[in-house]
SEGUGU-41157 format. One record per residue (C-alpha): residue in one letter; z negated, x, y negated. Coordinates in pm, whole numbers, plus 32768, in hexadecimal, padded with zeros to 4 digits. Each point is the difference from the previous one (the first is absolute). Example, Ala and Ser with C-alpha at 12.3 -4.5 7.8 and 13.67 -1.06 7.14 Angstrom:
% SEGUGU-41157
a7CF484CE81C2;s804280897EA8;
This chain:
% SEGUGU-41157
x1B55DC945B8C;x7EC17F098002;x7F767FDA7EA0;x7E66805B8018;x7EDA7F927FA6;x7EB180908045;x7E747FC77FA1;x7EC980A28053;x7EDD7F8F7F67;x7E9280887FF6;x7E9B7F7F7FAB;x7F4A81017F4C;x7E7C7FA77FD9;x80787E977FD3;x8137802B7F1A;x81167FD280B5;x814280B97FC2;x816D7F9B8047;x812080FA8018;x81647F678026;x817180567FE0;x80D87EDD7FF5;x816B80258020;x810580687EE3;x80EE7EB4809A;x813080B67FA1;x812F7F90800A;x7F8E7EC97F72;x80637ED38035;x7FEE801B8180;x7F2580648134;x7F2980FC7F67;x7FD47F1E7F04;x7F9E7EF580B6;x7F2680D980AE;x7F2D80827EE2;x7FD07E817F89;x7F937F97813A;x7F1981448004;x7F6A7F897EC5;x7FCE7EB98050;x7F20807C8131;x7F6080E47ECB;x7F957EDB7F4B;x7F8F7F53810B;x7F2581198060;x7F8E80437E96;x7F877EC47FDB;x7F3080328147;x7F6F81027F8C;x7FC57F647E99;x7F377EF280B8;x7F3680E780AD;x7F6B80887EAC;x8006816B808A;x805580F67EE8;x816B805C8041;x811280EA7F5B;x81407FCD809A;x80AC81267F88;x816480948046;x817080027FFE;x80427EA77FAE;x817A80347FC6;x7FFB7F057EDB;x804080377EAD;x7EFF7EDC7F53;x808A7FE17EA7;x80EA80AF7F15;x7F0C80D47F6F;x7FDC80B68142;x814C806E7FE9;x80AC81227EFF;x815F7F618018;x7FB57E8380A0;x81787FA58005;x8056811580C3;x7F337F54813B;x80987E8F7FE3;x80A280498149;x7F0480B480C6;x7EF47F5880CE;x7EEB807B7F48;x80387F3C7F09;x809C7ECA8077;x7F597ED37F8B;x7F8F7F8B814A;x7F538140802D;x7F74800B7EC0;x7F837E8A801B;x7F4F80798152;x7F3B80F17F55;x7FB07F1B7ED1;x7F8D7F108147;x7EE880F08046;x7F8C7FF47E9D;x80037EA37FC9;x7F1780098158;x7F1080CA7F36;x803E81808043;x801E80D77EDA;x80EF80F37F9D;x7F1D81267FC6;x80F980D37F0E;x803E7EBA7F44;x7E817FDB7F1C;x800281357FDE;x8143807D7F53;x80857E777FBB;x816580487F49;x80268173806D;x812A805980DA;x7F4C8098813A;x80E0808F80E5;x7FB3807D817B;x8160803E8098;x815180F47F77;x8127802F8086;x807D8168800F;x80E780BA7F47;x80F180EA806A;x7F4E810C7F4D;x7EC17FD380EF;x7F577F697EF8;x7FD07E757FE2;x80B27F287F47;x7F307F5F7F20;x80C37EE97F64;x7FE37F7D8173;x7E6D7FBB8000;x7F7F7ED180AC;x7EA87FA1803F;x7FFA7F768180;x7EC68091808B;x7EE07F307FC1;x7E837FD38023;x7FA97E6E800C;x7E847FD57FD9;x7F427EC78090;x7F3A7F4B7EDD;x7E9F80988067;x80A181767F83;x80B57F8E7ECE;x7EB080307F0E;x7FE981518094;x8132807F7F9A;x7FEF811E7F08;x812D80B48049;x816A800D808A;x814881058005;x80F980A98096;x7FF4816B803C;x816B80257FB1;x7FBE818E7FC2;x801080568188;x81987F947FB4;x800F81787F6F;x7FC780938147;x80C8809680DE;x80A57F1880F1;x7F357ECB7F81;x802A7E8780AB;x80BC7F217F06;x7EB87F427FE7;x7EB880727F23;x7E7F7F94806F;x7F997EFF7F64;x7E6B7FE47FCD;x7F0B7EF47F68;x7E69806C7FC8;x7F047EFC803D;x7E9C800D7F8D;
């Protein structure tokens, strides 16, 4: 199977928003892997464009990275997936250093915030398995307007829910 990769993006009255999945790269090291890197480089690139431009972006979405260890319950337990490979994490930490910001980041700073499960047998979700891999990256111009961010991890109570929660930031 052909790992995926997929953006759509949208200017709304001059704020433009970005919508991406990038690839899990499982198993890692190997194709997929290689895949998803080469992905993100093209990411970067692209972010960067856009950072020039000075249009105010959110590039939002399933990034498939775990950034640190605080966005993980259980870090060890990911040393050998993708996800949190160095390589992908140093990617993602790219795209910072290039001046997005990590919207969930000022506003909970050292709190574990958590956007994916696993599930458990029981139909439930395992929550000794949270990661935080879905993202919103703000361009500079919308970092001062930042006044909120979350996850919405109630919807994982419903019946048949995705293994993901929304995530959400509010701008002024």
């Amino acid at each position: 199977m052909t790992p995926i990769a997929a953006t759509i993006e949208a200017d709304v009255d001059g704020l433009v928003v970005g919508c991406l999945y990038l690839s899990n790269g499982n198993p890692a090291p190997g194709p997929k892997f290689d895949y998803k890197l080469r992905w993100f480089d093209r990411l970067i690139t692209y972010g960067q464009e856009l950072l020039e431009s000075g249009a105010p972006t959110v590039l939002c979405g399933d990034y498939n990275v775990v950034p640190t260890p605080i966005d993980a319950v259980a870090p060890r337990r990911w040393l050998g997936d993708a996800v949190y490979f160095p390589e992908s994490r140093q990617a993602y930490a790219e795209m910072l250093d290039d001046g997005w910001t990590d919207a969930v980041r000022p506003v909970h700073p050292e709190k574990g915030v958590y956007t994916y499960w696993n599930f458990s047998f029981g139909g439930g979700y395992d929550r000794s398995s949270g990661l935080r891999m879905d993202h919103l990256l703000l361009s500079p111009s919308l970092t001062p307007q930042l006044r909120g961010a979350g996850v919405d991890d109630k919807v994982r109570g419903w019946e048949k829910p995705s293994d993901h929660a929304p995530t959400w930031i509010e701008l002024d």
